[in-house]
N, C-alpha and C positions, 0 to 999 in steps of 0.2 A: 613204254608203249610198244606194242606188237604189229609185225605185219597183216595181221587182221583182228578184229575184235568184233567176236560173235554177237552182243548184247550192246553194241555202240550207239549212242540214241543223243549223237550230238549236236546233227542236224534236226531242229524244231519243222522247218516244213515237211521234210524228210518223214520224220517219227510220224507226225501226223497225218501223214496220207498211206502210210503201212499200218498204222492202227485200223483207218477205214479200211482199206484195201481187206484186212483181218477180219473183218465183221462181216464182208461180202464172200470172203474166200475161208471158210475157216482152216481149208486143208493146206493152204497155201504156205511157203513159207514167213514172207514179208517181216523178213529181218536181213542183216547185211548177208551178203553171197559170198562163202569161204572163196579164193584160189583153187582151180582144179588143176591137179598134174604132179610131175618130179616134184618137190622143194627145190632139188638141184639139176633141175634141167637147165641147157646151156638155149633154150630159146623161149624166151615167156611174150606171146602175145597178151595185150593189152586192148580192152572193148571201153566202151565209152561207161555204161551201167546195165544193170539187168534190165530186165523186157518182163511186160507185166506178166503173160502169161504163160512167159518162158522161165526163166533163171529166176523170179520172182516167185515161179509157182514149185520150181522142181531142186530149186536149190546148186544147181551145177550151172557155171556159165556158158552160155549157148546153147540151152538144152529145153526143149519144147516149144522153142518160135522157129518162124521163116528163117532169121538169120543164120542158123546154126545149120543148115543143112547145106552150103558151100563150107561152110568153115570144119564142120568135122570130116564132109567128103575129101577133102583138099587135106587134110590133113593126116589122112589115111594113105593119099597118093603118095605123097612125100613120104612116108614114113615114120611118123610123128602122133600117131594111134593105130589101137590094134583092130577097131573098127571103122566103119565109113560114116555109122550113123547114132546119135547120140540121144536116147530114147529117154531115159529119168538119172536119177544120180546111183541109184543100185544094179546099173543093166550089164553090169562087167567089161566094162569099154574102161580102155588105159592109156594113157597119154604115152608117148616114151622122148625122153629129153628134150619135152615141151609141159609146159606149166601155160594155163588161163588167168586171166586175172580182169579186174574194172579198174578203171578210172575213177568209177563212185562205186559202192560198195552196195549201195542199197537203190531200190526203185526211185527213178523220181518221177513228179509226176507231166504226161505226156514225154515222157523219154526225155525232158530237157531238166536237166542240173542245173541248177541257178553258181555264179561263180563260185560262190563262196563257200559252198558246200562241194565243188570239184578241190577247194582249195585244203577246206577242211580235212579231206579225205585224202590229200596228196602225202601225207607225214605216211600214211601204212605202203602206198605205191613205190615211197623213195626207200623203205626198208626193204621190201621185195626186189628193189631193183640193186642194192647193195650186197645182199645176198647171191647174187647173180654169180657162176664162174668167170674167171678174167674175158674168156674168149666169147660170152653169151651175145646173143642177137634179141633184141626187141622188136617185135611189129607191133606197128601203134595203128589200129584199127580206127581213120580217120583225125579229123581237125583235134577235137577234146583231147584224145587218147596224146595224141601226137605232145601237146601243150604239155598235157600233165606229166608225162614222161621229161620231158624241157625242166619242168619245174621244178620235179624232187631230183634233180641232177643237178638244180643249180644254175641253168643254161636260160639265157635270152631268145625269147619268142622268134624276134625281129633275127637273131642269129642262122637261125633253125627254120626256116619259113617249107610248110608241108608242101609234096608234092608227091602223088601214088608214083610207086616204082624210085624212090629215091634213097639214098641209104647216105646217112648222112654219120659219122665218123667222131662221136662228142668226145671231147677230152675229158681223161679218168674216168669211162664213163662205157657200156654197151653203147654198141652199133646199132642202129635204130634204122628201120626201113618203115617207109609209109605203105598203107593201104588205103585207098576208102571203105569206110565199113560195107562191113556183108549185108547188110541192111535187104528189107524187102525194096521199100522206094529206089535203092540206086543199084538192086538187081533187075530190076522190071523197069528200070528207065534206061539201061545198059550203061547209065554212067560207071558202072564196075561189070565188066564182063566176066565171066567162068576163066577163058585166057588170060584177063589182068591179074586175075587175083592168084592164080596158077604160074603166072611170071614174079609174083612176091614172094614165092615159095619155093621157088626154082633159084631163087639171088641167096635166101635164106639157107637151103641146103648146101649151093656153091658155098658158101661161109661156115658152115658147119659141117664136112663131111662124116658119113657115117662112122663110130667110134669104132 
């Protein structure tokens, strides 16, 4: 088994609602969403799953929704792409010693994963995350993110309990710092400020200085 599988169709709800999704969108992608970034980059942020008429549509994750417009400008600041803004998957925008990645691989439907298919999908998340260099940092983009990260490490939920701004230190394991996701909802309700999520990125560089 590989860190991702293009043609994966092992979730039954899953396949069935990227088939429709397909009939409605023909241009669309609506198959699972590769990893964007290094292989070997030393920071792989982690999102929950693609966005229907984002990463579901363009193929890159965070790329054509709300979400992604903190996430690729924030990650431009820091240093961690060569642009601010992330338009389709051909637009010459380059991650540097950052990799993207999901939680779920594929759309689900209203943006909620049923467990069993975050769990299904955690076997690709625990290769990516073993691939990692020793010194790598994880940002778990929210609750899900956070969990599944827990889980292909092997690690207890109740261990680990999420909290933005926390970096918690897993044994044999990347250092994992929480975010709330980028989300529209908890931009526009400021439960994630432009500051908060610029203080998740400022703890990450502290931990990673530039090579």
């Amino acid at each position: 088994m590989t860190a991702f599988e293009p043609d994966c169709r092992r979730c039954p709800r899953l396949v069935a609602f990227l088939d429709r999704v397909k009939q409605q969108h023909p241009d669309y992608r609506c198959r699972p969403v590769p990893p964007f970034g290094d292989p070997m980059a030393r920071l792989l942020i982690v999102g929950l799953a693609p966005g229907m008429h984002g990463a579901n549509a363009t193929g890159r994750p965070f790329t054509g929704d709300h979400a992604g417009i903190l996430l690729y400008a924030t990650l431009h600041r820091y240093g961690f792409a060569s642009r601010p803004e992330s338009v389709s998957s051909d637009d010459g925008l380059e991650l540097i010693d950052c990799r993207i990645t999901n939680a779920v691989k594929c759309l689900p439907p209203l943006n909620k994963p049923q467990t069993a298919e975050i769990r299904a999908c955690n076997d690709h998340l625990a290769r990516e995350l073993a691939a990692l260099p020793e010194d790598a940092v994880v940002i778990a983009l929210g609750t899900i993110a956070h969990n599944a990260v827990l889980r292909a490490c092997g690690e207890k939920q109740s261990a680990w309990p999420f909290a933005h701004g926390r970096v918690h230190r897993l044994p044999g394991a990347p250092r994992m710092i929480d975010s709330y996701h980028c989300s529209r909802y908890n931009t526009q309700t400021r439960r994630l400020t432009q500051e908060m999520f610029h203080q998740v990125f400022e703890q990450a560089r502290e931990l990673l200085p530039n090579p």
